[in-house]
C-alpha positions in Angstrom: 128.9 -123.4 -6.2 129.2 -121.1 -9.3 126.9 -121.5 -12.1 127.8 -119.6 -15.6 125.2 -117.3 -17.2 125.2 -120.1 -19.7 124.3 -122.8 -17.2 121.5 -120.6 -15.8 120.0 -120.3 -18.8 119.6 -123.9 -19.7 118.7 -124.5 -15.9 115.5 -122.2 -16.3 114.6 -123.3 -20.0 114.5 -127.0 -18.5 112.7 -126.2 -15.3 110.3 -123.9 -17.4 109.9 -127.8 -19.8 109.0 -129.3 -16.4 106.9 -127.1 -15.2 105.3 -126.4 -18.4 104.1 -130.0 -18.5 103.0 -130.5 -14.9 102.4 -127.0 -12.7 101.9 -127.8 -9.6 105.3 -130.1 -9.6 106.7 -130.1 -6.1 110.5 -129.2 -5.3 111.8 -132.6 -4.3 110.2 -133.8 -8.1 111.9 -130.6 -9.8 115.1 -132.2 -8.1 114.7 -135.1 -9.8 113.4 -134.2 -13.1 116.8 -131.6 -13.5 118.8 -134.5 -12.4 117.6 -137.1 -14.6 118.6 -134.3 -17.6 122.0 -133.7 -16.5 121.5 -131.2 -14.1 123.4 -132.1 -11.1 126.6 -130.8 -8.4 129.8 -131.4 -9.3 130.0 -134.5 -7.5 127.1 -135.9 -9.2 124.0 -135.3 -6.8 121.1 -133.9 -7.4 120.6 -129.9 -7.2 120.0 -128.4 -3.8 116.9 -127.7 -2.9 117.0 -124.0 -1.7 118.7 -123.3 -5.5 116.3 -125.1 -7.4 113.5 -123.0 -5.5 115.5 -119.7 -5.8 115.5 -120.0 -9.6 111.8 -121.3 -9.8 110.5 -118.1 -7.7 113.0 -115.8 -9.9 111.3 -117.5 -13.0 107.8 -116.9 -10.9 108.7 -113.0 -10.9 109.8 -112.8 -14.7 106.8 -114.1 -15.9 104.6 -111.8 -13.2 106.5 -109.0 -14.5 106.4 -109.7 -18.2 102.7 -110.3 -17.7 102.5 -106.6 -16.0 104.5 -104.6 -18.7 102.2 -106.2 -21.4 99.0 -105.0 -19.4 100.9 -101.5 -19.1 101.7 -101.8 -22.7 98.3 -102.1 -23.9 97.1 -99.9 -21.8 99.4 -97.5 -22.6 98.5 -98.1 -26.5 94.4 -97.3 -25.8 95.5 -94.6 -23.8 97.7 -92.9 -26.7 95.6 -93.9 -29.5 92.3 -91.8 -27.5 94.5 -88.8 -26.7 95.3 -88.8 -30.3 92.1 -88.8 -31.5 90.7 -86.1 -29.0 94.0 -83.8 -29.9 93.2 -84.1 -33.9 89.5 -83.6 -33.3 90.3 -80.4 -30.8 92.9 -79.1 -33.6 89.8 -79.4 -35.8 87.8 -77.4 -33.6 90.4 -74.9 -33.0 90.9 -74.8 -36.8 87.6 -74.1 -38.0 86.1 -72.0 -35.2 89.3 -69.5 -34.5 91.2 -68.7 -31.2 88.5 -66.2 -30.0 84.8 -68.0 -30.5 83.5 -69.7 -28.0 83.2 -73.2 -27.4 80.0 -76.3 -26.4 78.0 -73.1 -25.4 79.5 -71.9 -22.7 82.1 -69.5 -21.7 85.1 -71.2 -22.1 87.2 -69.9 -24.8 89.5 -72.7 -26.6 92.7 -71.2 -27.4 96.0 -73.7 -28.5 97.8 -72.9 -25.2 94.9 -74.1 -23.1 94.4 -77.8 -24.8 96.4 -79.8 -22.3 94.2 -78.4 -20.0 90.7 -78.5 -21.6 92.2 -82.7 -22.0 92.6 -82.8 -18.3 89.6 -81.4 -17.0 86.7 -81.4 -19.8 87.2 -84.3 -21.5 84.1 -86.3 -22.5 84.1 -89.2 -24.6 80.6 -89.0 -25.8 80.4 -85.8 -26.9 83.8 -87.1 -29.6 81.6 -89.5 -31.0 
């Protein structure tokens, strides 16, 4: 049995309705359900049950994945928006204090070519406050 992109589509929306309104549905009622909207072989019967559970676990992993990228995207957004600030604010110091005076009272000497690294290793957030 070949289902069109098309088909697919409408398959999921409809199972997503279904599912939407009850969540713990079972298989045999998702059968049902689809059938009692028009979604049925071409001989009239209701959908087989291994398909019907294919494209509910493939709608399962969509939503677990679209779920994960916006946790990675926000995280992702903190995490730029702090590395901004500390780069501006290490400009700053870098700025004002010259390549050659020393930096926080100790012997580290900030230079441009060594911020990536002063990020990496002596980063605190408090003192940026």
């Amino acid at each position: 049995m070949h289902i069109s992109a098309e088909q697919e589509q409408q398959l999921k929306l409809a199972i997503r309705d279904i599912v939407a309104r009850n969540p713990l549905v079972s298989t045999h009622q998702l059968r049902r359900d689809l059938h009692e909207r028009g979604f049925k072989t071409a001989a009239g019967n209701p959908l087989d049950r291994y398909y019907v559970a294919k494209v509910l676990r493939k709608l399962n992993r969509e939503e677990a994945l679209a779920v994960d990228q916006q946790k990675i995207q926000d995280r992702l957004a903190i995490t730029k928006e702090q590395c901004r600030i500390i780069t501006e604010k290490l400009w700053k110091i870098g700025r004002t204090r010259g390549p050659t005076e020393r930096c926080m009272g100790s012997s580290f000497t900030l230079h441009s070519s060594l911020i990536p690294h002063f990020l990496l290793y002596h980063w605190n957030p408090e003192t940026l406050r």
